[in-house]
C-alpha positions in Angstrom: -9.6 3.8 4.3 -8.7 3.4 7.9 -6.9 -0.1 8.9 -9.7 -0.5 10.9 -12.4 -0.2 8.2 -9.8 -2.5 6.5 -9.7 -4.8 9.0 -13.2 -5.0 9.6 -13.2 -5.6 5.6 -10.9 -9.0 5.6 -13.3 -10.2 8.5 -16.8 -9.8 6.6 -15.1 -11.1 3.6 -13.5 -14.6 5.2 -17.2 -14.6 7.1 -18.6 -14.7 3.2 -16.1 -17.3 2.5 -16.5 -19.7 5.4 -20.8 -19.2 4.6 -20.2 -20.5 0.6 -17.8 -23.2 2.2 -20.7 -24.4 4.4 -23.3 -24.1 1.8 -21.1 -26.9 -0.1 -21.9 -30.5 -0.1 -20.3 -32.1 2.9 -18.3 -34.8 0.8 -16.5 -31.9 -1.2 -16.1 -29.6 2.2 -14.5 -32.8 3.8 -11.9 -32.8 0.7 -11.3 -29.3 1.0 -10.4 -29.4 4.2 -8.2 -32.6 4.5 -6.8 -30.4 1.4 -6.0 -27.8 3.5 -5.1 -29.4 6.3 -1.8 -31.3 3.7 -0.9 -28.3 2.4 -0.4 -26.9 6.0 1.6 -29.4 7.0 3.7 -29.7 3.7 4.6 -26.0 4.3 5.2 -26.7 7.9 7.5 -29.3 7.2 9.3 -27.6 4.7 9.6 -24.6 6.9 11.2 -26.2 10.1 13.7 -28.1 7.4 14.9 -24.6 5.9 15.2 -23.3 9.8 17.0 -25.9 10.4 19.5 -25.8 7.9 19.9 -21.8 8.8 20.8 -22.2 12.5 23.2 -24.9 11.5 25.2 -22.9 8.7 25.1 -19.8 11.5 26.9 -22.3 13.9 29.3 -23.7 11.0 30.1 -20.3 9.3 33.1 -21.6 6.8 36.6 -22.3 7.4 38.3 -23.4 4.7 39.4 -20.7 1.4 37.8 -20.5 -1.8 38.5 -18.5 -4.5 35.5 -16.4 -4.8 32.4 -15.5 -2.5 29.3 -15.2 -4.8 26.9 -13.2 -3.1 23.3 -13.5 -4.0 20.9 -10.7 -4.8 18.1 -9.1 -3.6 16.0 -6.1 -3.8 18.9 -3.1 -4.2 16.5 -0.2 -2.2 14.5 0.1 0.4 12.3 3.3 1.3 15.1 5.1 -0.9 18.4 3.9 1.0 20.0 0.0 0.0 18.3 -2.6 1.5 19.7 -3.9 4.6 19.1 -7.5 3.7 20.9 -7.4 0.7 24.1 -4.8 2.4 24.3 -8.1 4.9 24.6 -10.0 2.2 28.0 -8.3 1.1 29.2 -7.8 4.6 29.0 -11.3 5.1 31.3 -11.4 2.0 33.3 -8.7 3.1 34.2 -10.4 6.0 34.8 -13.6 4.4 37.6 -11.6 2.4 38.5 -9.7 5.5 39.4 -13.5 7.1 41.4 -14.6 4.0 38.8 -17.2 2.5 38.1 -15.2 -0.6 39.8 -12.8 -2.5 36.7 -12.2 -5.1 33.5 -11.0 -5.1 30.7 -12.3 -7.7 28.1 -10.2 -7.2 24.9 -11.5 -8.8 21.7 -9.5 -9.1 20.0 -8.1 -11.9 17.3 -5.0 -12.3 15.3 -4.4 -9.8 11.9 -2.6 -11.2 10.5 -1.7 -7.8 13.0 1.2 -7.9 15.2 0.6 -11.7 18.3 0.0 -9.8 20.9 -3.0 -10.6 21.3 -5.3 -7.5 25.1 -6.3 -8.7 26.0 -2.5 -8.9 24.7 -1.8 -5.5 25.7 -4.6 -4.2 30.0 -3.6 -5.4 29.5 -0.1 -4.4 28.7 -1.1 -0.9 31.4 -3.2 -0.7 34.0 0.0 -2.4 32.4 2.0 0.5 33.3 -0.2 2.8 36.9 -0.4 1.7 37.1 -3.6 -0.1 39.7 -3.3 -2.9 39.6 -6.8 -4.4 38.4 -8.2 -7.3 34.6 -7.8 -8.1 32.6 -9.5 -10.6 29.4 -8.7 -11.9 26.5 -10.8 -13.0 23.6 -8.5 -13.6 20.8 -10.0 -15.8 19.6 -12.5 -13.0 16.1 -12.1 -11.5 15.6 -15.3 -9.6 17.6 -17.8 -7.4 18.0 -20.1 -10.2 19.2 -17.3 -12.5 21.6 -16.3 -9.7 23.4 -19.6 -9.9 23.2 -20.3 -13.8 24.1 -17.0 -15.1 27.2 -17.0 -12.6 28.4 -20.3 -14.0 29.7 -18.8 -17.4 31.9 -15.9 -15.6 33.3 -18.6 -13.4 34.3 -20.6 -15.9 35.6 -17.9 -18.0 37.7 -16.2 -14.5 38.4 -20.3 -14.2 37.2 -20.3 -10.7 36.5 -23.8 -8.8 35.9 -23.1 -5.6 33.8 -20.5 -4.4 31.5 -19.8 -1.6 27.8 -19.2 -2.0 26.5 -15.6 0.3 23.0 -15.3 0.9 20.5 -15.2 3.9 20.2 -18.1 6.3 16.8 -18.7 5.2 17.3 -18.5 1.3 20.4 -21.5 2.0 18.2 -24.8 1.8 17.1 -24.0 -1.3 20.1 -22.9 -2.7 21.8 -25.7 -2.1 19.3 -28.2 -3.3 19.5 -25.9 -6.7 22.8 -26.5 -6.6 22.6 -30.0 -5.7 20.4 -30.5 -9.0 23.1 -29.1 -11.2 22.8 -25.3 -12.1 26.1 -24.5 -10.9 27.6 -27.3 -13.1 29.2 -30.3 -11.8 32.5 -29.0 -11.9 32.4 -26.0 -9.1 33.3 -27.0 -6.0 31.0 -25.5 -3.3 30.7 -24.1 0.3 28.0 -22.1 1.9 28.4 -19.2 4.2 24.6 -17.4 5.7 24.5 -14.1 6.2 23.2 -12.8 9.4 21.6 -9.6 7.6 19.7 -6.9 9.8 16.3 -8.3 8.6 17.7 -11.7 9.8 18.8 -10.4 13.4 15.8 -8.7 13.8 12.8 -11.1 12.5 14.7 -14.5 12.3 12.5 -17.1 10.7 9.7 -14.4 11.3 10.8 -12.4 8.6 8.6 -12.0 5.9 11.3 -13.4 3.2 11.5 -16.3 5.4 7.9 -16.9 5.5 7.6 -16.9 1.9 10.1 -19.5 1.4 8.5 -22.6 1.2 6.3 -21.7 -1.1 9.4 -21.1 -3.1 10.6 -24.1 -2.5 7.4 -25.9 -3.8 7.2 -23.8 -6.5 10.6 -24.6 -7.7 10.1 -28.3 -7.2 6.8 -28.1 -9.3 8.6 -26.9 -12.2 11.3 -29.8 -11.7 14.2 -27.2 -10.7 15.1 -30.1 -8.1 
C-alpha cells in the first residue's frame, strides 16, 4: 500500500470517527471533549516540566566525583548497527570518567527482543572500543526505568558504592529522578544526574519520538503508584 492510499486511509477513518462522535448525545459529546481537552493539557504540562528539567541538567552537567556513573539502557540496535541513543548514553559516561568524576561504569540494560541482544553488553563493548579500561559493571535483567534503578541497587551495595551518577537522555531525567526521589535507589545512595546529549537528542531535541512518548510514561508510572 502506497503512504498515500495510507494516508488517505487515517483520514476516512478519523472522518468515521468524528461522524459516530456527532451522532452522540450532546451531554456525553460535551464530556468527551472537556475529557479531551484535560488530558491535553495534563500531557502538555507534563511535557514542558520534563523540557525543562533537560535544558537545565545540559547547562549544569556535574562537577563534583562519584564513584560510579550508572548509565541507563535502551534499545542495544538500530537498523543492525548500536543505537546512537543508547552509544550517547556511554559517551556521556565515558567522558564523565575521562574528567575524573567516575572511575566505574554500571551498565544497566537487559534483553532487547527487537533484535535478542543484551543492552549492558553493548553498552561495555562500546565503551572497550572506545578505550575505556576501568571498571565495568553489569546489570542485565532490567527492562524498564524502574528496573534500571532497583536491579542496580543490589550490585551497589555489594561493590559498596554511595555515590554515583545517574546517565541517561535529557528527556528520560525528570522521571528518573522522581523514581529516585520515591525510593528505588534506596535511601542510602547518594545521587547526581548527568543528561546525555545523544545524536537522537542533538538532532530531534524534545522532538524526538522518545521524548514525545514521555509523558505518557510519566502518567503511567504515577498510575501504578511508582511516585
Amino acid at each position: 500500500m502506497s503512504r498515500l492510499s495510507k494516508f488517505l486511509g487515517n483520514i476516512l477513518t478519523s472522518m468515521g470517527q468524528l461522524l459516530n462522535l456527532i451522532s452522540l448525545p450532546r451531554w456525553l459529546r460535551k464530556s468527551l471533549y472537556i475529557c479531551a481537552l484535560a488530558g491535553t493539557l495534563v500531557y502538555l504540562s507534563i511535557f514542558i516540566t520534563i523540557g525543562s528539567y533537560a535544558k537545565q541538567l545540559i547547562k549544569t552537567p556535574p562537577t563534583q566525583s562519584a564513584d560510579a556513573a550508572l548509565i541507563l539502557g535502551n534499545r542495544a540496535y538500530l537498523y543492525g548497527k548500536p543505537n546512537p541513543c543508547l552509544t550517547g548514553r556511554v559517551d556521556e559516561g565515558l567522558l564523565l570518567a575521562q574528567q575524573g568524576l567516575v572511575s566505574t561504569l554500571l551498565m544497566s540494560g537487559g534483553l532487547d527482543y527487537e533484535d535478542n541482544r543484551i543492552e549492558a553488553l553493548t553498552m561495555e563493548t562500546h565503551a572497550r572500543n572506545k578505550g575505556f579500561q576501568g571498571r565495568t559493571l553489569l546489570e542485565s535483567r532490567s527492562s524498564s526505568t524502574l528496573e534500571n534503578l532497583t536491579f542496580s541497587l543490589p550490585i551497589l551495595e555489594a561493590t559498596g558504592i554511595k555515590n554515583i551518577i545517574i546517565v541517561s537522555e535529557p528527556y528520560h531525567m525528570w522521571r528518573v529522578k522522581k523514581l529516585v526521589e520515591a525510593g528505588h535507589l534506596g535511601r542510602k545512595i547518594n545521587v547526581g544526574y548527568a543528561a546525555a546529549p545523544s545524536q537522537c537528542w542533538i538532532s530531534w531535541g524534545m522532538a524526538f519520538k522518545g521524548a514525545l512518548r514521555e509523558p505518557l510514561a510519566v502518567i503511567n508510572n504515577y498510575a501504578k503508584g511508582y511516585f
